[in-house]
C-alpha positions in Angstrom: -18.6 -11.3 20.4 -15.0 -9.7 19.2 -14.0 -6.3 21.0 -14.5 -3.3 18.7 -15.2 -4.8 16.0 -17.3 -3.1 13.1 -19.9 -5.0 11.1 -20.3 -8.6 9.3 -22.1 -10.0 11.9 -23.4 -13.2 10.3 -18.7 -13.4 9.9 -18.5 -12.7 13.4 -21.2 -15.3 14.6 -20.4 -17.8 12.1 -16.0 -17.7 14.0 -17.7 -17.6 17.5 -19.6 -20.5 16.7 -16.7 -22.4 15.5 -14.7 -20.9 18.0 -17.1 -22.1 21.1 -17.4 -25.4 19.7 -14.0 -26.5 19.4 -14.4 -26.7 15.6 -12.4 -23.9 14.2 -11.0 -25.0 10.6 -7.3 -25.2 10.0 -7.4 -23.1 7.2 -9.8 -19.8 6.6 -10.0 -17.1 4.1 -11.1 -14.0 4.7 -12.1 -12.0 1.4 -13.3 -8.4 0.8 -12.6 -5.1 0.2 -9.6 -2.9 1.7 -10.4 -1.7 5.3 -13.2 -4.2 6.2 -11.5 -5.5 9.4 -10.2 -9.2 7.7 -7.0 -9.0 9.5 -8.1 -7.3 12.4 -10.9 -10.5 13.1 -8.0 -12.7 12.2 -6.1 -11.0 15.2 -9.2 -11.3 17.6 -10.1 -15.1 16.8 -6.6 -15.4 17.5 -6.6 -13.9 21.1 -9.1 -16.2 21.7 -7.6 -19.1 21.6 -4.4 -18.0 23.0 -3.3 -15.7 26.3 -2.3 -12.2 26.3 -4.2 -10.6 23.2 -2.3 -7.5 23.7 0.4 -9.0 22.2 -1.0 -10.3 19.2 -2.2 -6.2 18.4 0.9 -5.3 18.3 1.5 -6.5 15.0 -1.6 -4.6 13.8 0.0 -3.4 10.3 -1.2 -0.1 10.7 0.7 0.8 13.6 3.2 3.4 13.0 6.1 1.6 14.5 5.3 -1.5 12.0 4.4 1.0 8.9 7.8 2.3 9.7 9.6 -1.0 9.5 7.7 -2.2 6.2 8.6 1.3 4.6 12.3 0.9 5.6 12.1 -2.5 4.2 11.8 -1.3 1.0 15.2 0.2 0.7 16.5 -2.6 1.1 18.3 -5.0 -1.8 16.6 -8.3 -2.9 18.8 -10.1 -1.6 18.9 -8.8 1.7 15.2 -9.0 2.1 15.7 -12.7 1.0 17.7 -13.5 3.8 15.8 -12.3 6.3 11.7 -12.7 5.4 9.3 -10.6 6.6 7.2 -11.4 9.4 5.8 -10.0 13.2 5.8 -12.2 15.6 5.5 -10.4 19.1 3.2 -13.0 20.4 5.3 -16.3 20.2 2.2 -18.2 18.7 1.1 -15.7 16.3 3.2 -14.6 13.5 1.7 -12.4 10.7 3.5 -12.8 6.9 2.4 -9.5 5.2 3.9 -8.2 1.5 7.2 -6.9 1.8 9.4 -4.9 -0.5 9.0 -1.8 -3.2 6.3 -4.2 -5.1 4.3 -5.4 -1.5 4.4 -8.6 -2.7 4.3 -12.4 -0.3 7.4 -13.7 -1.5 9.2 -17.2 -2.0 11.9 -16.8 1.0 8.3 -15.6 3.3 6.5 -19.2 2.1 9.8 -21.4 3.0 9.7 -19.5 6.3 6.2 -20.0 7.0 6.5 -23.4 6.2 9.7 -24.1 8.3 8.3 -22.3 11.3 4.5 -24.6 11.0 6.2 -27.4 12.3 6.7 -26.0 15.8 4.8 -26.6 18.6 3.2 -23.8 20.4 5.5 -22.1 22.9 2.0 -21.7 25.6 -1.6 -23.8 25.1 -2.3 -25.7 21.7 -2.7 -23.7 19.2 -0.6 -21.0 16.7 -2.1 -19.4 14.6 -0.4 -17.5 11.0 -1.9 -14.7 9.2 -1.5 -14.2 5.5 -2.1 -10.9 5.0 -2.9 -9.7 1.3 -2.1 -13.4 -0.1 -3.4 -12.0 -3.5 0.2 -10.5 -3.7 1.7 -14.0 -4.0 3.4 -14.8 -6.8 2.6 -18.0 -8.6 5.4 -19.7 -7.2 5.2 -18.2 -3.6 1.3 -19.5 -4.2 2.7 -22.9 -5.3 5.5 -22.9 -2.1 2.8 -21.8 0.1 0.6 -24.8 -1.1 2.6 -27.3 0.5 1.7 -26.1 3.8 -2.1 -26.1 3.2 -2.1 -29.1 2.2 -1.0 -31.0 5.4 -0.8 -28.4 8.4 0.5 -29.6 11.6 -2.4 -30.3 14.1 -1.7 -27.3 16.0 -1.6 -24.3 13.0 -4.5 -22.4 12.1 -3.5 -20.5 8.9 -5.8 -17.5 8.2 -5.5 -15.7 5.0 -6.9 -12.3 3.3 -7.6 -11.2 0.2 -9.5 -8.2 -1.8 -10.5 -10.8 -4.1 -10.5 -14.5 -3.4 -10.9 -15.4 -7.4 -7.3 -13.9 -7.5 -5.8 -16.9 -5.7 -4.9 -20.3 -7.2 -8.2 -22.5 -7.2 -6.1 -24.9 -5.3 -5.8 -23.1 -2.5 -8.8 -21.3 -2.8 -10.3 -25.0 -2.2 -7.9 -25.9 0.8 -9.7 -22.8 2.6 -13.7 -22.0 4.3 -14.3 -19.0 2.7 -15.6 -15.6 4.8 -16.9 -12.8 2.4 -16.5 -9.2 4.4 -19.3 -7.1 2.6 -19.1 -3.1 3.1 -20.8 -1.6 6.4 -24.2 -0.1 6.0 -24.5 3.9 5.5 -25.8 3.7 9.4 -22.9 1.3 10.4 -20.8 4.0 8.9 -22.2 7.1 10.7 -22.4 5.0 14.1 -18.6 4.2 13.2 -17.3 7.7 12.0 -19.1 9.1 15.0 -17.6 7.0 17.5 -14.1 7.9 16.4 -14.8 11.9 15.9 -13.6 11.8 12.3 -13.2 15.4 10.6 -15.4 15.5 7.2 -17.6 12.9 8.7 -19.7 12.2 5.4 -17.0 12.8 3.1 -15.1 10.1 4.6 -18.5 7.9 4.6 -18.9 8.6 0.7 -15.5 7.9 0.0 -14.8 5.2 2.1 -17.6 3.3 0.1 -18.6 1.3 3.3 -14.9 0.4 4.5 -14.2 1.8 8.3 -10.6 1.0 7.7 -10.5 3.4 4.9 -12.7 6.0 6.5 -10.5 6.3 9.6 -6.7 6.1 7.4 -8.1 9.1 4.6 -5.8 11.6 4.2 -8.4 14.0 2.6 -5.4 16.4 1.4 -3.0 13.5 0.0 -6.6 12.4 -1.6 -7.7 15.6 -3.3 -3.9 16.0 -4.4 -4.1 12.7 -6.2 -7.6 13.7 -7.4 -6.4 16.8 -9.0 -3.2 15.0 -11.0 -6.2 12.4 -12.1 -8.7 14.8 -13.5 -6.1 16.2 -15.2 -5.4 13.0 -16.9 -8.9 12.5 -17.4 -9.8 15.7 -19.4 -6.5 15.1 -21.8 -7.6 11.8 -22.2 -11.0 12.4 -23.0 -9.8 15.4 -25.6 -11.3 18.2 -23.3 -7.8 19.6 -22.5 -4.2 19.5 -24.6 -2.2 17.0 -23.6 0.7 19.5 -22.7 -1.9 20.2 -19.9 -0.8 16.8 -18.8 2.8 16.8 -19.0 3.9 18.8 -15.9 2.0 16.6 -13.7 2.9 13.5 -15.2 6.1 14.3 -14.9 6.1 15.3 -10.9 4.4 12.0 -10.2 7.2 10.3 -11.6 10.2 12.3 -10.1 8.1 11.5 -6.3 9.9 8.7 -4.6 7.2 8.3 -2.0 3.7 8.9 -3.7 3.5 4.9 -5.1 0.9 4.6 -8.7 -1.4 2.3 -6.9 -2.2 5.4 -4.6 -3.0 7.1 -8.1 -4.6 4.1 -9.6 -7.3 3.8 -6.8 -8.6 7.7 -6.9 -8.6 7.2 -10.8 -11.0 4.3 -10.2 -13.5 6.0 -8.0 -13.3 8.9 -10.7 -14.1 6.4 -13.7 -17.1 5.0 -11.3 -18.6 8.5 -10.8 -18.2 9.2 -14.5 -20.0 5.9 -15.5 -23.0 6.9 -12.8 -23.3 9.8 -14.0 -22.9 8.8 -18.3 -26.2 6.6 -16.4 -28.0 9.1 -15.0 -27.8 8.0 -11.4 -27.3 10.5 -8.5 -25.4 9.3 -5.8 -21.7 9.7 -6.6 -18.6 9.5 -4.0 -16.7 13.3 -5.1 -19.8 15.0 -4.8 -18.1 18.3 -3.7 -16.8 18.4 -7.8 -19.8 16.9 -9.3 -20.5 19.5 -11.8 -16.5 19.4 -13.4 -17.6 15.3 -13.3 -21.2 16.2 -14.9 -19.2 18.2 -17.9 -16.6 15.5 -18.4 -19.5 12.9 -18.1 -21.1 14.6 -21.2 -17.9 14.6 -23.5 -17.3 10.6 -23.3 -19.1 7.5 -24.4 -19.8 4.4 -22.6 -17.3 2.8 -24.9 -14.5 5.1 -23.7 -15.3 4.3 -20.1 -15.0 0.7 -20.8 -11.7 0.9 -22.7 -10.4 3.4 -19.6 -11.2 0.8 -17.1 -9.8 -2.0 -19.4 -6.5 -0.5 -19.7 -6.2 0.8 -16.1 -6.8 -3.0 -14.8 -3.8 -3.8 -17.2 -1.5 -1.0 -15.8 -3.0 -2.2 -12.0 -1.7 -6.0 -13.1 1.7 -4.3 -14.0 2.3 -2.8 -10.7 3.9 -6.1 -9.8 6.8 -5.6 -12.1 7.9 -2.6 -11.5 6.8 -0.4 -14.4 7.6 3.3 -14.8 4.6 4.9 -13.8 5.1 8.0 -16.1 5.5 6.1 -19.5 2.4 3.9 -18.2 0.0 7.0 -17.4 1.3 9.0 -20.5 0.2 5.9 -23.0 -2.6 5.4 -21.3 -3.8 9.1 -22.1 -2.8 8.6 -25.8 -4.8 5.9 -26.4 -7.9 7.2 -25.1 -7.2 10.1 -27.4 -7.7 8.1 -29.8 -10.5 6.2 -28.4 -12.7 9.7 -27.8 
């Protein structure tokens, strides 16, 4: 139904259908976790209802030329990124608003744009169509700005938004939206998938991707197990199985890097948390099975408790990402508490 397209079938029927029949809603939502294909179906349903598709993949996020302009964007002052929002728009008719600046974030400047730019007609056909990529990352009052629009789109827009976690969003506009949950692939999905691209590690990828092609295809095993290494670290002062000087020399290289972001770290110390709880459970099947036995021992030295508070107060530093915290002072008090906690 949509070209090269991975998985979620009943999502894929359920558009066509819609699609076909001239009844496409105004407003959809595509929710799930990172890698699932939401804003690559947004940019097929939106070749079908407007000429030259190639067009519209160009402003595939993932494409170095636009990872380049986002990362440039960041340098950047505030106030510069103000005046001129973020947004691709090499197809006249579809324009894709993704987060912008050091913090990702959608911001205010991005919704007034977005909103300015609904009320024109399409430039070929009868239809535009504008992707809100990540609108999780909107601020309440981006979220409140971009509310405006949803409430009374122009006849012509069709506004299609993603998000890890639609319970993130503002009920308001979580109501203005028809929801599409994007569940993980299938282990046999994923082997079909990894196989089809030639992948290196094939079912290292699959373990670690946890059922998300996207992720699967973009690993950087090295950059991964580097990360993985700085965690453990953390992990084993945290939990009292190693000094906390251990800890110090790699807390502080994390913080002098200008490129390696703490969400990068945050994610591999929550697949590392998620093994440790399996295995605190007694279940088998865990996604770093290639250090399973340093996991087992560090497994056996904390309590349920422990893991709960460490997830706890990782969700808090995750929520703080947003305002720019300095990710050294974060990690270091995050270790000191569950010191105290083991």
């Amino acid at each position: 139904m949509f070209e090269n397209f991975w998985g979620n079938q009943a999502v894929c029927e359920a558009l066509e259908q819609m699609v076909e029949g001239g009844r496409l809603s105004q407003t959809l939502l595509f929710s799930g976790s990172e890698g699932l294909g939401k804003a690559t179906l947004a940019r097929r349903v939106a070749a079908r209802l407007m000429a030259h598709p190639e067009l519209v993949e160009k402003d595939d996020l993932s494409l170095p030329e636009n990872l380049e302009t986002i990362a440039a964007r960041e340098k950047w002052t505030a106030e510069k990124r103000n005046e001129d929002p973020l947004q691709f728009a090499t197809h006249p008719d579809f324009v894709t608003f993704p987060p912008d600046g050091p913090l990702r974030q959608i911001s205010i400047p991005q919704t007034r744009l977005l909103r300015e730019s609904a009320q024109y007609l399409p430039h070929k056909g009868s239809r535009r169509v504008f992707l809100i990529d990540h609108v999780d990352r909107a601020n309440d009052q981006a979220a409140n700005s971009l509310l405006k629009t949803l409430e009374e789109p122009p006849p012509h827009l069709i506004i299609i938004m993603t998000a890890q976690n639609a319970y993130d969003l503002l009920p308001t506009i979580r109501s203005r939206a028809v929801p599409f949950y994007f569940a993980p692939l299938a282990p046999e999905e994923m082997r079909a998938f990894v196989r089809t691209r030639a992948l290196d590690q094939p079912e290292r990828r699959i373990a670690l991707a946890a059922g998300s092609p996207g992720v699967a295809m973009s690993l950087d095993l090295e950059a991964y197990d580097k990360r993985r290494a700085a965690m453990l670290v953390l992990l084993k002062a945290a939990a009292g199985a190693a000094p906390f000087g251990s800890w110090i020399p790699v807390g502080e290289a994390i913080g002098r890097s200008k490129s390696e972001k703490l969400e990068l770290y945050l994610k591999v110390l929550y697949e590392l948390l998620r093994d440790l709880l399996l295995l605190h459970e007694g279940a088998s099947e865990i996604r770093n099975q290639d250090i399973r036995r340093e996991l087992e021992s560090l497994a056996g030295k904390v309590h349920f408790l422990w893991l709960r508070k460490a997830v706890h107060r990782v969700d808090e530093i995750a929520m703080l990402l947003r305002r720019n915290i300095q990710k050294t002072i974060a990690l270091d008090a995050l270790i000191l508490e569950l010191r105290a906690a083991a």
